[in-house]
C-alpha positions in Angstrom: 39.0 63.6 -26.4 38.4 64.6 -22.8 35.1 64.5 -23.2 35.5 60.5 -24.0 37.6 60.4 -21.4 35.2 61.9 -18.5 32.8 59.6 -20.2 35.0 56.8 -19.0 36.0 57.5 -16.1 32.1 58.2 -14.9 31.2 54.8 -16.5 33.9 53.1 -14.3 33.2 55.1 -11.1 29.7 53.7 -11.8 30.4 50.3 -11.7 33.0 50.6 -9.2 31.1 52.0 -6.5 28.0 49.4 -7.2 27.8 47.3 -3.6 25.8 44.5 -2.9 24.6 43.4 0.3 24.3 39.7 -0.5 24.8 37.4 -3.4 23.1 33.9 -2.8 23.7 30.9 -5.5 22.2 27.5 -5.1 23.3 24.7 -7.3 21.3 21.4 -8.0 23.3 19.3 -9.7 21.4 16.3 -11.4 22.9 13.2 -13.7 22.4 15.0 -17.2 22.1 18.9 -16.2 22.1 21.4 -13.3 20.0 24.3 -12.0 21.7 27.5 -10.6 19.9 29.8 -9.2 21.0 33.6 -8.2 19.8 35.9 -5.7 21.2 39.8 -6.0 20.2 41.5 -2.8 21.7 45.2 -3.1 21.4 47.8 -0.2 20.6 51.4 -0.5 23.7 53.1 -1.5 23.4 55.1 -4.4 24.3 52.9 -8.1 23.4 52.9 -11.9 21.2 51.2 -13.8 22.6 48.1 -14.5 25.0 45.3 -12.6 27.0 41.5 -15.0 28.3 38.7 -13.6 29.8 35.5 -15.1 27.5 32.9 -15.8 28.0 29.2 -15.8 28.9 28.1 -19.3 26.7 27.7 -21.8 23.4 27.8 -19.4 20.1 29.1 -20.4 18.4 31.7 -18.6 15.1 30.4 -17.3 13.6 33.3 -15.2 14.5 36.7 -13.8 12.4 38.0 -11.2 12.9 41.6 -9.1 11.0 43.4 -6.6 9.9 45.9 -9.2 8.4 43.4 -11.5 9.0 40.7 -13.9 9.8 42.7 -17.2 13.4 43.3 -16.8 15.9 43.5 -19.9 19.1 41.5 -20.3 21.7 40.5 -22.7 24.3 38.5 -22.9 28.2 38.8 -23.5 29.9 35.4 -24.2 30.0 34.1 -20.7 28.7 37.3 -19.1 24.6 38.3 -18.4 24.3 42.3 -18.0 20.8 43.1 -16.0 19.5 46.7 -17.1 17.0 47.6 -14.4 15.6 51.1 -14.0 17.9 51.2 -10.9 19.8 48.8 -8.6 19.1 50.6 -5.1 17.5 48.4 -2.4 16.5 46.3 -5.0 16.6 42.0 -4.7 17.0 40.4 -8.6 16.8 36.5 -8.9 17.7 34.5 -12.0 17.7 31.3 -12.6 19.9 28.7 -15.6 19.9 25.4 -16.5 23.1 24.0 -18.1 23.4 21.0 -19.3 27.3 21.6 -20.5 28.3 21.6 -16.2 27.4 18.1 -15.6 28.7 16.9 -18.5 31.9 18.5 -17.9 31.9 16.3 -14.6 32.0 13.4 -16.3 34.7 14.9 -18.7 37.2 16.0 -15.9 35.8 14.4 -12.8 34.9 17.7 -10.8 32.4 19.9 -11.2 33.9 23.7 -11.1 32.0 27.1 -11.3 33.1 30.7 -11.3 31.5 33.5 -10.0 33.0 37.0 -11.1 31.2 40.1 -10.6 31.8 43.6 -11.9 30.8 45.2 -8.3 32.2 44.6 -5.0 30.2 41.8 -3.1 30.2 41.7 0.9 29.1 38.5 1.4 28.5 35.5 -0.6 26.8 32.3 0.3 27.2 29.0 -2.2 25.6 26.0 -1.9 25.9 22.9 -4.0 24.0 19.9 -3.6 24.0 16.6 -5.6 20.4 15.7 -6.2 21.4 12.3 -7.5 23.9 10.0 -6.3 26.5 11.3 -9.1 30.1 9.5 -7.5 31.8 9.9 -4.4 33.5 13.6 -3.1 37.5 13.5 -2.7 38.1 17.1 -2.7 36.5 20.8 -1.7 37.9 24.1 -3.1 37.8 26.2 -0.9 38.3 23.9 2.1 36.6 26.1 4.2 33.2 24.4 3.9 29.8 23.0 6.2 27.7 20.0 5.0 23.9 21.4 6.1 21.6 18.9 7.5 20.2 18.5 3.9 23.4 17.1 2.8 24.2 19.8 0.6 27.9 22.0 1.2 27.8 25.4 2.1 30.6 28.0 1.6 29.8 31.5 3.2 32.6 34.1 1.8 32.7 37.5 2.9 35.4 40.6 1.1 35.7 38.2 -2.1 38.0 38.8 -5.3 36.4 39.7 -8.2 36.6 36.4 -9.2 35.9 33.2 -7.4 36.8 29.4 -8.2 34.3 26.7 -6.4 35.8 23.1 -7.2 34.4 19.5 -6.5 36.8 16.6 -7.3 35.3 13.2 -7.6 37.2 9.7 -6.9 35.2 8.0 -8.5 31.4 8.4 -10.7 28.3 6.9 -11.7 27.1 5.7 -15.0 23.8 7.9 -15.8 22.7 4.2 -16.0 23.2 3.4 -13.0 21.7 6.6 -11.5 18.3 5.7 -13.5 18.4 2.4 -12.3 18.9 3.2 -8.7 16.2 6.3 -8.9 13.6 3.6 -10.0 14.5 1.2 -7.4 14.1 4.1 -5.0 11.3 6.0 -6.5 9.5 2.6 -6.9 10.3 0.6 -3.6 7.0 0.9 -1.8 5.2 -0.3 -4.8 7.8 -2.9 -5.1 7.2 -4.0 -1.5 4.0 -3.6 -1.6 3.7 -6.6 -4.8 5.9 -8.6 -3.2 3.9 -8.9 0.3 0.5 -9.6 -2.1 2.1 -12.2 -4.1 3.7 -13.8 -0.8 0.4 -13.8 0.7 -1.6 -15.4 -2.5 1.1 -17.8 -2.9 0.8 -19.2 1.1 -3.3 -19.0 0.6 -2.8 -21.0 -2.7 -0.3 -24.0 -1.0 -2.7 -23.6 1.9 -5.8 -24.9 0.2 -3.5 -27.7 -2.2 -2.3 -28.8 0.8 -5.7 -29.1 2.7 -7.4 -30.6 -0.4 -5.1 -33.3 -0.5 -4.9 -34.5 3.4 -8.6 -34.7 2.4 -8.6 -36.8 0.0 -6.1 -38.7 1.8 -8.2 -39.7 4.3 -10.3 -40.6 2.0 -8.3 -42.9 0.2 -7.3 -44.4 3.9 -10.7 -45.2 4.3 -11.7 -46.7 1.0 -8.3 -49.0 1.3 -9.3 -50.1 5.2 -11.4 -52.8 3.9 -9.0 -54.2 1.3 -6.0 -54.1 3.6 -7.8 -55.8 6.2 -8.8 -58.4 4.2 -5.7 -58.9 3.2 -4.0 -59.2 6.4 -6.7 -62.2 6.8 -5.6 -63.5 4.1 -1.7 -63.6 4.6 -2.7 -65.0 8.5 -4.7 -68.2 7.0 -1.9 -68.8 4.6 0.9 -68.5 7.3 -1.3 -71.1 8.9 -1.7 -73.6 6.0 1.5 -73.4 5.7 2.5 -74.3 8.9 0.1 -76.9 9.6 1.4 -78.4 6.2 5.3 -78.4 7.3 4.1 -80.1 10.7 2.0 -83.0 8.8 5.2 -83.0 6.0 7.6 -83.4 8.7 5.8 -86.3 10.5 5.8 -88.1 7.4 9.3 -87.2 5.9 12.3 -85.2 7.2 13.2 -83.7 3.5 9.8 -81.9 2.9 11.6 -78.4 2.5 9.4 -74.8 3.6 9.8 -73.8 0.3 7.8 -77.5 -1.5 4.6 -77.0 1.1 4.1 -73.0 0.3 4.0 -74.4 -3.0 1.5 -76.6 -3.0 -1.0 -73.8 -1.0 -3.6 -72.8 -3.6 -5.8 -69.3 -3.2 -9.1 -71.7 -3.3 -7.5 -73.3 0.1 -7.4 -69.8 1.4 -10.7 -69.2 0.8 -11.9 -72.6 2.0 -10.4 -72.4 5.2 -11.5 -69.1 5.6 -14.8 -69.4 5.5 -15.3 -72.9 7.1 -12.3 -73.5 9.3 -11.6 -70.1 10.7 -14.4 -68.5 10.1 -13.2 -65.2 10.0 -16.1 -63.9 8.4 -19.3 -65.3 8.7 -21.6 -65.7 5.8 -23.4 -62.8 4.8 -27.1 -63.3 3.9 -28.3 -62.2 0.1 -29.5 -58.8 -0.7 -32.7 -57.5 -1.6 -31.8 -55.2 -4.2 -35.7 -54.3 -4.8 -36.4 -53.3 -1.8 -33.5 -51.1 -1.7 -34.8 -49.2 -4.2 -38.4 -49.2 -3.0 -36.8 -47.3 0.3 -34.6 -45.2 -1.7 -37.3 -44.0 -3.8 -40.0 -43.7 -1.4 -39.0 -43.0 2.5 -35.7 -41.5 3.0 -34.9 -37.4 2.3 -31.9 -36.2 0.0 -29.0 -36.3 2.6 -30.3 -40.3 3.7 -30.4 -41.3 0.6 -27.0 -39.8 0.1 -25.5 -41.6 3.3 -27.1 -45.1 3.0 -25.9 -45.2 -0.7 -22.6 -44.6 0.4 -22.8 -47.1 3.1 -23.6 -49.9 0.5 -21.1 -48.7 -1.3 -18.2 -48.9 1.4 -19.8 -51.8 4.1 -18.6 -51.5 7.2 -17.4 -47.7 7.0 -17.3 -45.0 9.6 -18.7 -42.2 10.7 -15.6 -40.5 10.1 -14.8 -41.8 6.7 -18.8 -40.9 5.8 -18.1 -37.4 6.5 -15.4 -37.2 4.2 -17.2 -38.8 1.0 -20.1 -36.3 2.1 -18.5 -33.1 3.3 -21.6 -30.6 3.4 -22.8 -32.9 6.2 -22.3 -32.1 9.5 -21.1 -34.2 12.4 -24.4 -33.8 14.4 -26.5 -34.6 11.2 -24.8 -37.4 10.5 -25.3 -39.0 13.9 -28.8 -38.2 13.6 -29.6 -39.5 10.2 -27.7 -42.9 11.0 -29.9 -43.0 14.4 -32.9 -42.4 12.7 -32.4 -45.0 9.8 -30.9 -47.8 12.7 -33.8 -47.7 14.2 -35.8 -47.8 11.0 -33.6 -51.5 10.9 -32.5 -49.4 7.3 -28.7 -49.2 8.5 -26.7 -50.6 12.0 -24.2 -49.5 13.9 -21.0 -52.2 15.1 -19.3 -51.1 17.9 -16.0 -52.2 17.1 -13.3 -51.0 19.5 -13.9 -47.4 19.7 -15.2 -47.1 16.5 -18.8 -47.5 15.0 -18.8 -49.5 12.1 -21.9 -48.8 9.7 -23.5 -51.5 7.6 -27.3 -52.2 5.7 -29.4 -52.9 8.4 -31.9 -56.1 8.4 -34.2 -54.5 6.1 -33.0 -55.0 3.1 -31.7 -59.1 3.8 -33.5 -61.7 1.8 -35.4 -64.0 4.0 -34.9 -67.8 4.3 -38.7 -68.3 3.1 -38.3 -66.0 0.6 -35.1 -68.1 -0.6 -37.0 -71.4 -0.4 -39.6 -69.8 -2.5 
């Protein structure tokens, strides 16, 4: 019996006269588990071979590392981890859990709590907890004698603690793990995101840019190809303005009742035309076309690029060097002028100065002769 009991008494001198110099925990607390992570720095006074503490519930140990190597035996006790080392003098132990039963307890009660009981007397122990992702908002700290480092994370630094110590973090209000993925992927993903977005802004612009040039091309084009028609018909709507005034002058002299109305009636298209050409003489006459030797010239003197411009001269009389250049794009300004200079003297086209504008028609050379009509 009293040797049990001197048996006891040296097992609880043991553990009572165990000192540590330092205790270090870090917490990472993440949206579905956390990582703890404790660092046992004991000085030199003299202790046994072993040293428990309180774990956080249900965590898993996932490494335990010492200055005197790796292999180091532990058990576990319900919510307790008891470290057998060969000795505990000036030695530095770190372990490390991973619960998954903490965090979800947040989400149960709203705070996240952990306890920290030791069977030795600690002189100084340093917490720090940090939310890795954005889990809810903080209301509360316990204790309230706290630091937020420049990481973010809060710091408590306790010195001459109780055996066993309460760290508490109320939350006002938290996020959905949902939520928390979604935001991470925004986050982790934003460059990339920004990145698409700039390239597809950019193709988009370059795309519009070309449409839009294409079709003030083709515009002008159309201007050009609609000159002569409009023309033509603003001649047209002149003569008949005419007629029709020259017939409510002779239809008044002969009877006041002759309405506006009764003489545009009676102006036919074929008087247009008529007067046109022999009264007004807007346009002259044009002489016939020698369609053979247009050919012979096309097949026989001119390069690729005249043949190119003179057909599309026959095609649209009268037409511009501007409007030439946009039927034939590849040419150049400079070309162009030459080509037409070379072919006007040639008599094969002819420039019309007309305002400030050449006008470009079939030159002389391909006109059918009187004799060659009387023949």
């Amino acid at each position: 019996m009293l040797k049990q009991l001197f048996s006891f008494l040296i097992f609880f001198l043991t553990f009572a006269g165990l000192n540590a110099a330092n205790v270090n925990v870090n917490v990472d607390i993440y949206s579905t588990y956390s990582v703890f992570d404790y660092e046992f720095i004991f000085d030199e006074t003299e202790s046994y071979r072993s040293f428990s503490f309180e774990k956080p519930s249900d965590a898993k140990v996932e490494s335990l590392i010492s200055n005197y190597g790796d292999k180091i035996k532990y058990s576990i006790a319900g919510d307790y981890i008891i470290v057998n080392p060969h000795t505990v003098r000036n030695s530095s132990f770190k372990i490390r859990f991973v619960s998954e039963t903490i965090t979800q307890n947040i989400y149960e009660k709203n705070a996240f709590e952990l306890y920290s009981n030791f069977n030795f007397v600690v002189d100084k122990l340093i917490m720090n907890v940090e939310l890795v992702e954005n889990i809810g908002n903080i209301e509360t700290f316990f204790p309230r004698d706290y630091r937020v480092l420049d990481d973010g994370s809060f710091n408590w630094e306790l010195s001459n603690i109780d055996r066993e110590e309460l760290f508490r973090l109320e939350f006002s209000n938290l996020n959905s793990i949902d939520d928390i993925k979604n935001n991470k992927f925004w986050t982790d993903n934003l460059i990339i995101i920004v990145s698409g977005v700039v390239l597809l802004s950019t193709l988009v612009i370059l795309v519009l840019m070309f449409i839009f040039s294409s079709k003030f091309r083709l515009f002008n084009v159309n201007i050009s190809l609609n000159r002569t028609f409009k023309a033509k018909k603003g001649v047209k709507a002149d003569v008949k303005k005419k007629i029709i005034a020259e017939g409510v002058k002779e239809d008044k002299s002969s009877s006041d009742d002759v309405s506006y109305d009764d003489v545009q009636d009676k102006v036919s298209e074929e008087d247009i035309e008529i007067l046109t050409k022999d009264d007004l003489s807007i346009e002259p006459e044009k002489p016939g076309f020698n369609e053979e030797e247009y050919r012979e010239v096309m097949a026989r003197f001119l390069t690729d690029n005249e043949k190119l411009v003179v057909s599309c001269v026959k095609e649209n009389d009268g037409i511009s060097q501007y409007d030439i250049l946009n039927f034939l794009p590849k040419l150049t300004k400079s070309n162009l002028s030459k080509i037409i200079s070379k072919l006007d003297n040639k008599k094969i086209l002819k420039r019309i100065r007309v305002g400030k504008v050449n006008k470009i028609y079939l030159g002389s050379r391909f006109e059918i002769k009187k004799e060659d009509i009387k023949n």
